[in-house]
C-alpha positions, 0 to 999 in steps of 0.5 A, spaced: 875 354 509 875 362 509 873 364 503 872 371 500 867 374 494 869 379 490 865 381 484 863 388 483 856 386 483 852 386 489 846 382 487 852 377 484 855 376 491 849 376 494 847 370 490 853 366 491 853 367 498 847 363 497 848 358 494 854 357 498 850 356 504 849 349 504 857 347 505 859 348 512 866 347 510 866 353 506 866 359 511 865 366 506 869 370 510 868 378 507 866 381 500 870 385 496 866 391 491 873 391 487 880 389 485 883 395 490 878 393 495 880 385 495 888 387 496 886 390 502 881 384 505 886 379 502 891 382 507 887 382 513 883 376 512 888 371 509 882 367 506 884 360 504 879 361 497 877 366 492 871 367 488 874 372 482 870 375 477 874 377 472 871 384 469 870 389 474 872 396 474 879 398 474 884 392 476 881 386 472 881 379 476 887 376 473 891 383 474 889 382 482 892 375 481 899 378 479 900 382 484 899 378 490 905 374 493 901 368 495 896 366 491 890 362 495 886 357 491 882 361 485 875 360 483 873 364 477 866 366 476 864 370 470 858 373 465 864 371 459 867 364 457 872 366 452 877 368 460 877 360 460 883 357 457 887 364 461 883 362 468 887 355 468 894 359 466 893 361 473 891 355 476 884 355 477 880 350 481 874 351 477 871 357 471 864 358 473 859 362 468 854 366 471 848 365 472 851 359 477 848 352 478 848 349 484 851 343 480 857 346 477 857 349 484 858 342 487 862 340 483 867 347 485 867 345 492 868 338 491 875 339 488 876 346 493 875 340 499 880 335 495 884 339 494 885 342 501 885 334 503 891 332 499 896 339 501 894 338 509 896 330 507 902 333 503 904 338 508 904 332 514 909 329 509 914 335 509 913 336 516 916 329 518 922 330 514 927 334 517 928 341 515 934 343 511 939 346 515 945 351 514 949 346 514 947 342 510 949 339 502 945 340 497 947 336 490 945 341 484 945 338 476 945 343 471 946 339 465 952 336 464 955 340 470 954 337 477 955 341 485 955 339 492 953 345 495 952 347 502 946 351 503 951 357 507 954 359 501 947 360 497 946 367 497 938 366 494 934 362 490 930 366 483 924 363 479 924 362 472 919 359 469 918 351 472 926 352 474 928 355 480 936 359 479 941 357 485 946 363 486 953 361 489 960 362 489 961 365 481 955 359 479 947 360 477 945 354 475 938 352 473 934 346 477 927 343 475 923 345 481 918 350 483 920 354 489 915 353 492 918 346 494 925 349 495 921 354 501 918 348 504 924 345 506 929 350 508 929 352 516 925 359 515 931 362 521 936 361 515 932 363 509 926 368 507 921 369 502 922 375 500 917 376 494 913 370 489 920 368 485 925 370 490 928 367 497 934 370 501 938 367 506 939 371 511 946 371 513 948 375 506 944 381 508 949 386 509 943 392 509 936 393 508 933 399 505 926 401 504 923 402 497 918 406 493 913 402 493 913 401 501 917 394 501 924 393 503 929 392 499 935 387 501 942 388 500 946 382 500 953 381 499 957 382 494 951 388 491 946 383 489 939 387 491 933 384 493 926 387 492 921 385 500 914 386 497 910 390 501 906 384 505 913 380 506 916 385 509 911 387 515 913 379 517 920 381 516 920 385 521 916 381 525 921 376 526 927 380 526 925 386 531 927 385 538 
C-alpha cells in the first residue's frame, strides 16, 4: 500500500518513516515538506494513504483535503489534539499525537489493513454485477413522487450532502446515495466523473471549453455547464484523444 508523508517537519518524517519499517505492507512512497508540495506528489504517485499533520506553512492539512478530488485514505498526525473532533468530519482513519507510539501506530495500520481488506472485498462484489448501461432503467423516488427512468435521458448527477441530484427532463429529484456508489456502477464509456460532486453523461456534451483554473469545462445540452477539475481533465483527454 503506497503511503506519502507530509509534514513540514523533516525530523518528524524521518521518525515516522521509522517506525513505519516494521510493516512490509505499508511502502512510503515520497515526502511532501508542504500542502503546495504534497498536490503535486499526490498527482504523480497516486499514494493509497496519507499521513497529514494539520499545521503547516501556507495551506493547513484540512485545506489540502478540499482541494483533491479523490481523497486517499487519511491518517492525521499532529503536536495538537483540539483538530480531533474535525479530522474525523473528513473521515479519517486514525488522529495521531506526536510524539507517535508505536502502539497507537499499530493500532493505525491495522485499521488502514482492514480497511483496504474490506474495499478489495466489496470492489470484487460490484465487478461481478453488471455495469449500468445506457440503455438501462433506473427507478428514482424523491418523496412522494416516483420515476422510471433511462440513464440516456440523465444529463448528470450533483452531490448534495449524503443525496445525490439526478437531473432529467425538466426534473432534479434528490436520492439517498453517496455518488461514489452511483460512479461505481455506471459504464465509465457513457458516464464521467468530472469533479468530487459531479458526474457528466457524456453524450449531452455539446462543447468543452477550457477554464481559468487549467481545467475544462463542459457544456452540456440545453447550457448547463460543468467545471472538469485540473487532475479530471488530463484522464478526459486521455480517453477521449484519438
Amino acid at each position: 500500500m503506497k503511503a506519502l508523508i507530509i509534514d513540514d517537519e523533516r525530523l518528524a518524517r524521518v521518525e515516522l518513516k521509522r517506525l513505519l519499517a516494521p510493516y512490509p505492507e505499508i511502502t512510503v512512497a515520497g515526502e511532501a515538506v508542504n500542502t503546495e508540495d504534497a498536490m503535486e506528489k499526490i498527482r504523480t504517485l497516486e499514494p493509497e494513504l496519507l499521513f497529514l499533520d494539520i499545521q503547516m506553512p501556507g495551506m493547513d492539512g484540512f485545506e489540502l483535503l478540499e482541494k483533491l478530488d479523490n481523497i486517499p485514505e487519511v491518517i492525521f498526525t499532529t503536536a495538537y489534539d483540539e483538530f480531533a473532533l474535525k479530522a474525523f468530519e473528513y473521515n479519517a482513519l486514525d488522529y495521531l499525537l506526536k510524539p507517535i507510539l508505536p502502539r497507537r501506530l499499530e493500532d493505525a495500520v491495522k485499521k488502514v489493513l482492514s480497511r483496504k481488506d474490506l474495499i478489495l472485498k466489496t470492489n470484487a462484489q460490484i465487478s461481478s454485477r453488471n455495469m449500468l448501461t445506457e440503455d438501462d432503467q433506473i427507478f428514482v423516488k424523491d418523496g412522494e413522487k416516483c420515476w422510471f427512468v433511462r440513464l440516456s435521458q440523465v444529463r448528470f448527477f450533483e452531490s448534495e450532502g449524503n443525496y445525490v441530484r439526478v437531473y432529467f427532463e425538466q426534473f432534479k429529484p434528490l436520492v439517498l446515495k453517496s455518488l461514489n456508489s452511483i460512479d461505481e456502477r455506471l459504464d465509465p464509456k457513457n458516464f464521467f466523473r468530472a469533479n468530487r460532486s459531479c458526474i457528466i453523461n457524456l453524450k449531452w456534451i455539446e462543447q468543452i471549453e477550457t477554464s481559468i483554473s487549467g481545467g475544462l469545462i463542459a457544456v452540456l445540452r440545453g447550457g448547463t455547464r460543468i467545471e472538469i477539475s485540473r487532475r479530471r481533465s488530463l484522464k478526459f483527454r486521455e480517453m477521449l484523444s484519438l
